[in-house]
C-alpha positions in Angstrom: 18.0 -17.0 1.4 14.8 -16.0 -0.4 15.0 -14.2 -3.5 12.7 -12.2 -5.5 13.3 -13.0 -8.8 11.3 -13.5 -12.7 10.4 -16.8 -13.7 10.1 -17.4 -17.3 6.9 -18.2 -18.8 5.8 -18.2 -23.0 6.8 -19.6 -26.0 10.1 -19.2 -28.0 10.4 -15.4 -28.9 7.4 -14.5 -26.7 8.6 -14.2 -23.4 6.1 -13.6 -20.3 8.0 -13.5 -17.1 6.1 -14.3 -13.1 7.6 -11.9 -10.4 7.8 -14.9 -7.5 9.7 -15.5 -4.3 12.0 -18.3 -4.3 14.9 -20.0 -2.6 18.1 -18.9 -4.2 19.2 -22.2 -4.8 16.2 -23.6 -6.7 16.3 -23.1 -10.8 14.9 -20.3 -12.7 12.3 -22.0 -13.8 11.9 -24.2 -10.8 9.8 -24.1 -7.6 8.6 -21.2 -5.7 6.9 -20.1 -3.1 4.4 -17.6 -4.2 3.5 -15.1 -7.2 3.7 -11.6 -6.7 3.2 -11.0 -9.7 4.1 -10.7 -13.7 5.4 -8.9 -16.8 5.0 -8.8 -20.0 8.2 -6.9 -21.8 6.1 -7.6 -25.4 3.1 -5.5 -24.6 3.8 -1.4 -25.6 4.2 0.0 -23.0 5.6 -3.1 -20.9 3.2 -4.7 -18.4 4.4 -4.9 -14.9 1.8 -5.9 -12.0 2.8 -6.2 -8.9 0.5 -7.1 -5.6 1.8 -4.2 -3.3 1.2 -5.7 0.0 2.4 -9.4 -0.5 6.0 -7.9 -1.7 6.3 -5.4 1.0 5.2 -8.7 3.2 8.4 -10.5 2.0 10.4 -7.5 1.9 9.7 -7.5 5.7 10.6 -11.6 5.6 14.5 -10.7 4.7 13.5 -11.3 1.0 15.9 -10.0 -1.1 15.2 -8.4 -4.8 17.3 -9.3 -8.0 18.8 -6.1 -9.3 16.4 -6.4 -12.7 13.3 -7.0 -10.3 14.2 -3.8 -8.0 14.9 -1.9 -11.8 11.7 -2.5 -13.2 10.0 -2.2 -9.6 11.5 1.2 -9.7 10.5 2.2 -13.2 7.2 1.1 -13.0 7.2 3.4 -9.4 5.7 0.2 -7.0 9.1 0.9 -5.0 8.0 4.6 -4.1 4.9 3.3 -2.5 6.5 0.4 -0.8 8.4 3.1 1.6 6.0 5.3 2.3 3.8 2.3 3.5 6.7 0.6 5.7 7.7 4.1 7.4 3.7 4.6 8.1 4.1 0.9 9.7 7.1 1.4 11.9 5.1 4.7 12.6 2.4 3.2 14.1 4.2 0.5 16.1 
């Protein structure tokens, strides 16, 4: 199963995390498949960037979100956006 997940990235007591997709086997720090994107929980206010259309891509794959992705996705509002753009998609189909 594919997972969207953080990756962990920076130096001791700086972290910098990736927002990737990934098998759920693989390591946290291990292999993915692609970057959706980062954040930075050091920066004030916290840094979360997301590429919209790549996760609602592998949303639509059967990826599934780690419940701290999907909380910060939803505090930073990208989740909002994500189901207004897959109800316009079915819409249209």
């Amino acid at each position: 199963m594919l997972r969207i997940r953080l990756t962990r990235f920076g130096k001791k007591k700086q972290p910098f995390y990736r927002i990737v997709v990934a098998d759920d086997r693989a390591p946290r720090d291990g292999k993915y498949i692609e970057k959706l994107g980062h954040y930075n929980p050091l920066t004030e206010p916290e840094e979360v960037k997301v590429e919209p259309e790549r996760l609602t891509f592998w949303l639509n794959k059967g990826a599934q979100m780690t419940r701290t992705v999907r909380s910060l996705l939803k505090k930073h509002k990208y989740l909002t956006g994500l189901k207004r753009q897959a109800e316009t998609q079915q819409q249209e189909v």
